[in-house]
C-alpha positions as CSV (number, residue, x, y, z in Angstrom):
1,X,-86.4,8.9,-147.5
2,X,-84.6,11.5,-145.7
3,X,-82.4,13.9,-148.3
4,X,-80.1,17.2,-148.2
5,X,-78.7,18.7,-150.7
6,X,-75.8,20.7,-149.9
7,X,-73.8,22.4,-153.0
8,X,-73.6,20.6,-155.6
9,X,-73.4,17.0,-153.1
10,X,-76.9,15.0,-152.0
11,X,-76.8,13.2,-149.2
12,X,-79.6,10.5,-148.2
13,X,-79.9,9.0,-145.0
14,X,-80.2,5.2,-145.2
15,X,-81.8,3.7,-142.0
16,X,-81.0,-0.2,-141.3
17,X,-82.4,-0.4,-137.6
18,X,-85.0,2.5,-136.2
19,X,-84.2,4.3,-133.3
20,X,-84.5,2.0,-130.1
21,X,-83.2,2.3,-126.3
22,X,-80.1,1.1,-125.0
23,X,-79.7,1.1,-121.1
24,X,-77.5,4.1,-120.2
25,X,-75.6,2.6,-117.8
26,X,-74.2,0.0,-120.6
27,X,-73.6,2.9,-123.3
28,X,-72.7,5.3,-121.0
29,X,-71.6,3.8,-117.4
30,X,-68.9,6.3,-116.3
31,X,-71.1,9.4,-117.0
32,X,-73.0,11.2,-114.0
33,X,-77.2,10.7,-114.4
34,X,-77.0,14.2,-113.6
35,X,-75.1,15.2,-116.9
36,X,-78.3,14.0,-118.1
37,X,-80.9,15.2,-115.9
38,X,-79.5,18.5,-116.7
39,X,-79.9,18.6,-120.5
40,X,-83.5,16.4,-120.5
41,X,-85.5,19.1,-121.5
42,X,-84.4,18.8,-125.0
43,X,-82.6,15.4,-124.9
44,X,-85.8,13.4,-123.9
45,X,-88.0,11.6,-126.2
46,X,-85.6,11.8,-129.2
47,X,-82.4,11.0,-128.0
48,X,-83.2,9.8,-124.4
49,X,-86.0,7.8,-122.6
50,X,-86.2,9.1,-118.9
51,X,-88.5,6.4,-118.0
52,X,-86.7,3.1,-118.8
53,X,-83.2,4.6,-118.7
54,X,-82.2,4.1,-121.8
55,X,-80.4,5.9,-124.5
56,X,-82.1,5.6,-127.9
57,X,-80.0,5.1,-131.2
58,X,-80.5,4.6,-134.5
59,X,-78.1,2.3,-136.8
60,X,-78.0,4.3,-139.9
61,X,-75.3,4.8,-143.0
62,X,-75.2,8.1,-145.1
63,X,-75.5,8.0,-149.6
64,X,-73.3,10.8,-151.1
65,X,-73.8,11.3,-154.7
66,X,-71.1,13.9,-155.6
67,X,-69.6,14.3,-159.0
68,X,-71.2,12.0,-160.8
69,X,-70.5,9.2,-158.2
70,X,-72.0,7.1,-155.7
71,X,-70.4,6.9,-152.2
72,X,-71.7,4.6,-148.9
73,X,-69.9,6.3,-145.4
74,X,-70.7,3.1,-143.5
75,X,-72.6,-0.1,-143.9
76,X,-74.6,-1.0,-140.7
77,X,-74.4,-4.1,-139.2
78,X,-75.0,-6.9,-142.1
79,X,-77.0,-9.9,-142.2
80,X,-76.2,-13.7,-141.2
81,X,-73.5,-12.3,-138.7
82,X,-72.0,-14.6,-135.9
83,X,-72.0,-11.7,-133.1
84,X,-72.0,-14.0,-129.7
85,X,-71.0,-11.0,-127.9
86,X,-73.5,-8.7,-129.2
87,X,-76.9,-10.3,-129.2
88,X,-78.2,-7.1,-131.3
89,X,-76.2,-8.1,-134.0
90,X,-76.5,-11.8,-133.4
91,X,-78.0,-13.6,-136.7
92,X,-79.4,-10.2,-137.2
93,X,-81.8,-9.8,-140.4
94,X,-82.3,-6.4,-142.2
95,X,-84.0,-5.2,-145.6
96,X,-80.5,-2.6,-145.6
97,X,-80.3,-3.4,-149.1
98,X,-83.9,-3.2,-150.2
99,X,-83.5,0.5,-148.4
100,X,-80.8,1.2,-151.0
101,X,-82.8,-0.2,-153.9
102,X,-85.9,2.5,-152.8
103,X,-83.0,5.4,-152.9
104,X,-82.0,4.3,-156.4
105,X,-79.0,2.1,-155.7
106,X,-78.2,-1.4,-157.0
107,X,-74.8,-2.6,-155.2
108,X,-73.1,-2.4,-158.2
109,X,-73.1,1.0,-158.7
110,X,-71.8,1.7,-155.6
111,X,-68.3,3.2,-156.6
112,X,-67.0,3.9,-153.4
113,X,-67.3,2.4,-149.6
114,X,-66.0,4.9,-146.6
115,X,-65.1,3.2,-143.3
116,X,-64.9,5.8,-140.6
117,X,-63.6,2.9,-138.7
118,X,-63.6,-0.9,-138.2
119,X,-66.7,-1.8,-136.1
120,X,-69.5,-4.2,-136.5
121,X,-72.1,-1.7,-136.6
122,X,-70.1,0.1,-139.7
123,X,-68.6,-2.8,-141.6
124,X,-70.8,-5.4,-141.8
125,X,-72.7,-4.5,-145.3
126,X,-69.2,-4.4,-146.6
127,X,-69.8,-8.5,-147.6
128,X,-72.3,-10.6,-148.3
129,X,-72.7,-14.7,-147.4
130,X,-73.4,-16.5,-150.4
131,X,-75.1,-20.0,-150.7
132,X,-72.4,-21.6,-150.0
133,X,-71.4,-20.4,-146.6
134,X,-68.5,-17.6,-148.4
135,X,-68.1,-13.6,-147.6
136,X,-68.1,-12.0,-151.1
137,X,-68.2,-8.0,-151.2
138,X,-71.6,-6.6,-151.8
139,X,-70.3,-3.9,-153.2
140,X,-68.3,-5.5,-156.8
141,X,-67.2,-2.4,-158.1
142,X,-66.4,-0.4,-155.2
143,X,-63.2,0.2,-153.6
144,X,-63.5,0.4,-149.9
145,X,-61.4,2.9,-148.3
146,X,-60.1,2.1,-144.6
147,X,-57.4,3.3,-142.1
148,X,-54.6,1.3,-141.7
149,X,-54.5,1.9,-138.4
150,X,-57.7,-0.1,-137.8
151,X,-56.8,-2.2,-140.4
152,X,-54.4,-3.4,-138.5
153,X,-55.4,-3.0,-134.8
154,X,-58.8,-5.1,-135.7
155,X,-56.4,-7.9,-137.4
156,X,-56.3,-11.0,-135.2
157,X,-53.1,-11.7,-136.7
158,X,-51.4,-9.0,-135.4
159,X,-52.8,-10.0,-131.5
160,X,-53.6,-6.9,-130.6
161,X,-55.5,-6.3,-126.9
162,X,-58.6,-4.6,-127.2
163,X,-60.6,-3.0,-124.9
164,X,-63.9,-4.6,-127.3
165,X,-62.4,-7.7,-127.0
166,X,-65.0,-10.4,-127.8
167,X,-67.4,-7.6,-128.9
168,X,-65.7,-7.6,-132.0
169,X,-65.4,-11.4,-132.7
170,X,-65.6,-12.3,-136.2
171,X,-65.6,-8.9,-137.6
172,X,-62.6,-8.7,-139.5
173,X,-63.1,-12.3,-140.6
174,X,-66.3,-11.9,-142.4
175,X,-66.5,-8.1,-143.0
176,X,-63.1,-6.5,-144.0
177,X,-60.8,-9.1,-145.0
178,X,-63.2,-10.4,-147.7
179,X,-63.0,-7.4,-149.9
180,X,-59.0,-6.6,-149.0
181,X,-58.6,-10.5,-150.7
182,X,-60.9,-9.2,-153.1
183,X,-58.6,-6.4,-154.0
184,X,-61.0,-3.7,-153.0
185,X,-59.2,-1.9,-150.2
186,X,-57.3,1.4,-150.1
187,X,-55.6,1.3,-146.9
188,X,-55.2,4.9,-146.0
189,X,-52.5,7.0,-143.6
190,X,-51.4,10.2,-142.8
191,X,-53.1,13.3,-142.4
192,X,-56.0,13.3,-144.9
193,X,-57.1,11.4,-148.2
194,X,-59.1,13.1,-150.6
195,X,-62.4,11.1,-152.3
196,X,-62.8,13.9,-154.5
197,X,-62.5,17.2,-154.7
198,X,-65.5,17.7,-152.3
199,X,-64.7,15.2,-149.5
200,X,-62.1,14.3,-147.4
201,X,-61.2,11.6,-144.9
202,X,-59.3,13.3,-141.8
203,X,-58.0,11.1,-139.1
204,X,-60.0,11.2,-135.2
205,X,-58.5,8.7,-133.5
206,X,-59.4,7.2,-130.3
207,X,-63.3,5.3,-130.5
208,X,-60.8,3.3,-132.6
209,X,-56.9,3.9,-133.5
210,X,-57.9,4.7,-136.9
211,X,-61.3,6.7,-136.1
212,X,-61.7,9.5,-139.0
213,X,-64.2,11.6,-140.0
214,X,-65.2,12.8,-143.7
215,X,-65.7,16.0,-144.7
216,X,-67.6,17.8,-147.4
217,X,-66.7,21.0,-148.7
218,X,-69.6,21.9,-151.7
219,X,-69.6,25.6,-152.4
220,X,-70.3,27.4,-149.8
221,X,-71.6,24.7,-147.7
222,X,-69.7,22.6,-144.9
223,X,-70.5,19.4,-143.4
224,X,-68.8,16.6,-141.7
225,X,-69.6,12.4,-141.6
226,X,-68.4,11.7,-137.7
227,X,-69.0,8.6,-137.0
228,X,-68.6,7.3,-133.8
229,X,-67.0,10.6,-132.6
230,X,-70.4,10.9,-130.6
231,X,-73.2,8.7,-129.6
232,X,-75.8,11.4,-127.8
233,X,-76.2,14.5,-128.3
234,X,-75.3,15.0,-124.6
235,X,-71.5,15.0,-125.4
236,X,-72.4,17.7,-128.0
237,X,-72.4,20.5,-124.6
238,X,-70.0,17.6,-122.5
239,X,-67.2,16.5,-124.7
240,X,-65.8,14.8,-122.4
241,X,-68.3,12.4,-121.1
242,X,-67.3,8.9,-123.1
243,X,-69.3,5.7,-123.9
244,X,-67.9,2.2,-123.1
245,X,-66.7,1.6,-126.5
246,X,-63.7,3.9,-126.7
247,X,-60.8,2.0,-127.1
248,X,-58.5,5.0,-125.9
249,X,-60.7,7.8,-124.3
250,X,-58.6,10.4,-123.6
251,X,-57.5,10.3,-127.6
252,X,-61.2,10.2,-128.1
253,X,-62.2,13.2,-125.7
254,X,-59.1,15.2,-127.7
255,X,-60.5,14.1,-131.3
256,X,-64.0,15.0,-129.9
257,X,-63.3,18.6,-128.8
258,X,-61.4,19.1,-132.3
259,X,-64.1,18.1,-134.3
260,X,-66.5,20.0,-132.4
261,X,-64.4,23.4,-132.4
262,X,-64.0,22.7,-136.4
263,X,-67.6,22.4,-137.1
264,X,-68.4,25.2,-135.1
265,X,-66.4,27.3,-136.7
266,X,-66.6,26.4,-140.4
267,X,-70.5,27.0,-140.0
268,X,-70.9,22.2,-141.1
269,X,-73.3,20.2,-140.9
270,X,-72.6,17.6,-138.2
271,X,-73.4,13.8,-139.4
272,X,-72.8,11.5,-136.3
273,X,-73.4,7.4,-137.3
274,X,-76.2,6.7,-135.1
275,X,-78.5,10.1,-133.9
276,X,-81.8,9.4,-134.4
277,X,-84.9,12.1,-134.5
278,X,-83.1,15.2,-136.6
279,X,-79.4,13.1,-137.0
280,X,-77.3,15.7,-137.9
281,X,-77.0,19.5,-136.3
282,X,-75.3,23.1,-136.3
283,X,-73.0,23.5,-133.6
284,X,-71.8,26.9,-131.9
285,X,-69.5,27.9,-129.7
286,X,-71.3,29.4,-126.6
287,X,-68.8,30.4,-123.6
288,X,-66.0,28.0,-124.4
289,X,-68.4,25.3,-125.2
290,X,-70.7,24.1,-127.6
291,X,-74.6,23.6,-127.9
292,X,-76.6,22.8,-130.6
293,X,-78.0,25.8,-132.9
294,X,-80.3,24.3,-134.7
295,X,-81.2,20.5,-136.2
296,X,-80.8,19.2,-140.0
297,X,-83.7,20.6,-142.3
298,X,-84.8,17.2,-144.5
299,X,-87.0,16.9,-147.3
């Protein structure tokens, strides 16, 4: 299993789903095939597949152990999910759990759940079904920290429009609103909220309203959890270039080039959700943009 340590934090990647394609035209369908063509060289196998036209992306969630505790950014898709509008999810089976148990972790020792935002591909571990049809938290003595702003935006209650729209049926339902009846959530807002004193939660709004990304500060090492801020490495040299499931893109392209310029410059480690291959990278600044310097060293 795939583990850094930087400082005094270790961080292991926990895989639910392999790399596998994705057409580009679904992820990516307002982005020139020549953004792509131009950066094959080094984007094809990993991250693209020329041949079939498809982007390839892992569903993955990231184990912090830092100060003594034990810390999820993310929870995959789940199991036993009613996803009619994303047959990849759809009744979707996964040994997620089992993948913890071989990195040392029982779900109740899980002290602390980090949503960078409210999707079903980061939520959905969040609960449980038990056998009698409920949504119990998987996590019993974790508090699960979460934006208010996508708290509320993903809230059928509040009737919100969404540019998802039935993408994200049954989400909030049987992933987030489980634990807040629990009384397992800490709804965060404003400009940061600190885990500990190594990591914090910043807000990068636009994939979702309440988009944030996490970042680690461990001596004299730097890294940041992004999320859904990118889903290739091709928006790594063209921040700009969006997938289809921004709700606001220009918010997104701002938080994107932000996040970028930060990472370049504090010399972090950049942990997007779903890279596969590598899945994480140094960025630089080269000529008022930014390439990749070099890929995440496991062991």
């Amino acid at each position: 299993m795939d583990t850094i340590a930087l400082g005094k934090v270790e961080i292991t990647r926990v895989v639910e789903l392999p790399a596998r394609g994705r057409a580009r035209d679904y992820v990516f369908p307002d982005v020139p095939v020549e953004h792509w063509q131009a950066y094959e060289d080094w984007l094809a196998p990993v991250f693209l597949d020329p041949a079939a036209d498809e982007v390839r992306i892992m569903i993955q969630t990231w184990l912090i152990r830092s100060e003594g505790r034990t810390i999820l950014i993310d929870t995959g898709i789940g199991n036993d999910r009613e996803r009619p509008a994303m047959p990849a999810f759809h009744h979707l089976h996964t040994h997620y759990l089992g993948e913890l148990a071989a990195a040392g972790v029982r779900p109740q020792d899980v002290d602390t759940v980090i949503c960078t935002h409210v999707h079903g591909d980061h939520v959905g571990w969040n609960t449980c079904r038990t056998d009698d049809g409920e949504w119990r938290p998987t996590f019993p003595n974790a508090q699960y920290v979460i934006s208010r702003a996508d708290f509320d935006y993903w809230n059928p209650a509040n009737g919100h429009r969404t540019r998802a729209g039935p993408r994200m049926a049954n989400v909030f339902e049987d992933s987030v609103a489980p634990v807040h009846q629990a009384g397992q959530t800490v709804l965060w807002e404003g400009e940061h909220h600190d885990i500990d004193a190594q990591l914090r939660i910043e807000p990068a709004p636009g994939h979702t309203p309440g988009s944030c990304v996490v970042w680690l500060r461990s001596g004299t090492d730097r890294a940041v959890f992004a999320g859904d801020l990118l889903h290739s490495p091709l928006q790594i040299v063209e921040p700009y270039d969006c997938p289809s499931f921004d709700e606001d893109e220009p918010r997104a392209r701002e938080s994107r080039r932000r996040v970028l310029g930060e990472t370049a410059d504090r010399g972090a480690l950049l942990f997007p959700a779903h890279f596969p291959g590598p899945g994480a990278a140094e960025v630089r600044r080269v000529e008022g943009r930014f390439a990749v310097k070099k890929w995440a060293a496991w062991r």
